[in-house]
N, C-alpha and C positions, 0 to 999 in steps of 0.2 A: 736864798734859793728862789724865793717869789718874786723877787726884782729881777733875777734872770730870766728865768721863764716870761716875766712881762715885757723885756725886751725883745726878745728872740723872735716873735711876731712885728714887732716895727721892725727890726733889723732885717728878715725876712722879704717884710711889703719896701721897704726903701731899697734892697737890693732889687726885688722885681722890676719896681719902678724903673734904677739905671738901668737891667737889662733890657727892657721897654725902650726904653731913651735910646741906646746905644743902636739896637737893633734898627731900628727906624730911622736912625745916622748912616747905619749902613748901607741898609735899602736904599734911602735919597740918594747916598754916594755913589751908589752903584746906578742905581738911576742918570744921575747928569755922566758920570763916566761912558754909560750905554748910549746917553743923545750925540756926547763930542766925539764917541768913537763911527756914529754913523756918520754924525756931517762929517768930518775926516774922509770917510770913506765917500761919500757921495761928492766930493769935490775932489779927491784923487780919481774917482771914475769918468768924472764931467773933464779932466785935466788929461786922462789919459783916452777920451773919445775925438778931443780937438787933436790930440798928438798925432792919434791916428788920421781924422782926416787931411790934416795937413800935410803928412806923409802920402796921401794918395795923390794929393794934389799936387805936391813934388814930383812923385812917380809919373805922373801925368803930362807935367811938365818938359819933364827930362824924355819922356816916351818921343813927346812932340819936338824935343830941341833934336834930339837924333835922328828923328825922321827928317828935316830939314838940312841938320848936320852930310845926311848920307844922301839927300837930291842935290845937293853945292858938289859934295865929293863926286857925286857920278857925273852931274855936268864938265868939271874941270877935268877927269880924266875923257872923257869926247871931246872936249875941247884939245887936250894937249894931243891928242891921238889924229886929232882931224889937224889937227896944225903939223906935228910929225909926217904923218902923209902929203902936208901941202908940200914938205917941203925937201922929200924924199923923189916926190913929183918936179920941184926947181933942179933939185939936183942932176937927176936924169935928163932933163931938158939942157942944166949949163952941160953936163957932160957929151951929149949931141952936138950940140953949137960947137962946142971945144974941137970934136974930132972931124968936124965940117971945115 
């Protein structure tokens, strides 16, 4: 009965011990998990701020390609409109000449 009782106190301090150990495994673990979970996050937000501006810059882009797109379209319809008329104006003239 004295040799168990004599144990039960090492047995005791050596399980303290691993849960000391263990605990402080945890901690650090959770530790480096909590740093890769921020850089993760700081490089998916730096990843999704270039997205975004790239995306205005497209927007931007496409603003200005339409605005150009629709000054060509309104010149070529004044151009076919004035051409039509030129030749709305021949026609009426052959038609004169014709009945002369």
């Amino acid at each position: 009965m004295i040799i168990v009782l004599d144990i039960l106190p090492i047995i005791y301090t050596i399980s303290s011990v691993l849960s000391i150990i263990l605990a402080i495994t945890a901690i650090w673990f959770s530790l480096s998990v909590e740093r890769r979970l921020k850089q993760n996050f700081m490089n998916l937000k730096s990843l999704i701020e270039l997205q975004h501006q790239m995306t205005e810059e497209l927007m931007d882009n496409i603003n200005q390609e339409s605005g150009n797109i629709q000054s060509v379209v309104y010149q070529t319809q004044t151009e076919i409109h004035e051409t039509l008329q030129d030749m709305r104006e021949n026609c009426k003239m052959s038609n004169s000449k014709k009945r002369n």
